[in-house]
Each structure stands twice: as C-alpha cells, then as structure tokens.
C-alpha positions in Angstrom: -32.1 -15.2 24.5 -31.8 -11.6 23.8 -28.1 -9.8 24.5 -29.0 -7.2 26.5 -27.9 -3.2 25.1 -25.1 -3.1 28.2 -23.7 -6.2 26.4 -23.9 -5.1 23.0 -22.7 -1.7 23.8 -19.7 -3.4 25.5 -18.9 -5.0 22.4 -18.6 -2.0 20.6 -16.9 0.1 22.7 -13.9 -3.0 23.0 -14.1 -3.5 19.4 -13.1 0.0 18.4 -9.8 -0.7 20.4 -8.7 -3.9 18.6 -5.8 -3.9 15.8 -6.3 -5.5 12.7 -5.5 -8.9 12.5 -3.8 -8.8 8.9 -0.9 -5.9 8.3 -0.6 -4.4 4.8 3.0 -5.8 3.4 4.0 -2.6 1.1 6.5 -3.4 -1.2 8.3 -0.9 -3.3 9.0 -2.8 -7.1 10.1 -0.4 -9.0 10.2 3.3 -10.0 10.9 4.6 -13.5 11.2 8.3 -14.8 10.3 9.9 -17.9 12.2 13.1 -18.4 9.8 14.4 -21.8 6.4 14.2 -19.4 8.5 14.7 -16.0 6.5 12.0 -14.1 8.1 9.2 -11.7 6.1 6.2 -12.0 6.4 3.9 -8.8 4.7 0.2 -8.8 3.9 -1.0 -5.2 2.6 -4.6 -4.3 0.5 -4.5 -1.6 -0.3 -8.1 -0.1 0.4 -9.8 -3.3 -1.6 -7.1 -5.5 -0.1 -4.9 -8.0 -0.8 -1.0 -7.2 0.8 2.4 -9.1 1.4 5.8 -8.2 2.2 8.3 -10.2 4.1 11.5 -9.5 3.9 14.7 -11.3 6.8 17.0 -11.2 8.8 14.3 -9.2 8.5 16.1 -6.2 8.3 13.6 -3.8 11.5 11.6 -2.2 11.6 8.0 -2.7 11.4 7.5 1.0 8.5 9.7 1.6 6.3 8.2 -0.9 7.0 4.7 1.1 6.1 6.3 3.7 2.8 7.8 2.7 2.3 4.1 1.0 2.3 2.2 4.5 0.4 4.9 5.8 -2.6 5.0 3.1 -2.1 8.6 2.4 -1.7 7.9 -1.4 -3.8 7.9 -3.9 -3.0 4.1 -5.1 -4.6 3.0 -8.7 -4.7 -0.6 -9.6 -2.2 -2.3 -12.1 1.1 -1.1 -13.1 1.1 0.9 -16.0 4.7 0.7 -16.5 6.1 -2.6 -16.6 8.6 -4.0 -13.9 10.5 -6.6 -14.2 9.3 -9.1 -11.5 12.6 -10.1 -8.7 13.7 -14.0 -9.4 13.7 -15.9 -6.3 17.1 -17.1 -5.8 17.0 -20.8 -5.9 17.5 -22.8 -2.4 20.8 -24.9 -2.5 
C-alpha cells in the first residue's frame, strides 16, 4: 500500500511543529581566569558530556554566557582544557 503525497505531506507539515523530546541539561562546572593571557575559561556539561568555552578579553558576564549556552549560540569545543574539580555527591543518610 502506497501513502499517498496528501498523507506524507501531512506528516511533514505536523512534524515541523513538534518539540524535542530530550532537553539539553547545561550545567555550568567551573570557570577559571588567567590574568597573563586575559582569557576566562568556562567548562559546561551538557547531558553528561564535558564541553569548554573560552573567552578572550573576558568580556562576557557569567550569566550571559549561560545564557548563550542553553541557547546554542556558543561556540562549544569538546573536553575541558582546564581541569575542574568534579562536585562530590553528598552521601544519602
């Protein structure tokens, strides 16, 4: 049985107006600054995967650069090039 193009087209059309499923968690790590190059280093994890961004000049707030995270507006590179310490989970009592 072939779908006929009305059918198909309908799929596409109600497709395009569907959300995603699975929402980005965007979790701010860390952020360290080096004053001799004048970079802020900030280490995301996004769903479990560790992501850097790297600001030259420091320009950008803290809370911008979140916001510009969630949004996909950065230019994210894999990996954190400066280490963070990872947060301990406070044990259940």
């Amino acid at each position: 049985m072939k779908p006929t193009p009305i059918i198909v087209i309908a799929a596409i059309v109600l497709s395009a107006f569907t959300k995603p499923c699975v929402q980005e968690e965007v979790e701010l790590v860390c952020t360290k600054r080096h004053s001799t190059s004048n970079t802020c280093h900030y280490n995301f994890k996004i769903n479990g995967i560790n992501y850097r961004y790297m600001d030259i000049g420091c320009k950008g707030k803290k809370d911008e650069i979140i916001k510009k995270a969630k949004a996909g507006e950065l230019g994210l590179a894999k990996e954190w090039k400066i280490p963070c310490p990872e947060p301990k989970e406070k044990p259940a009592n």
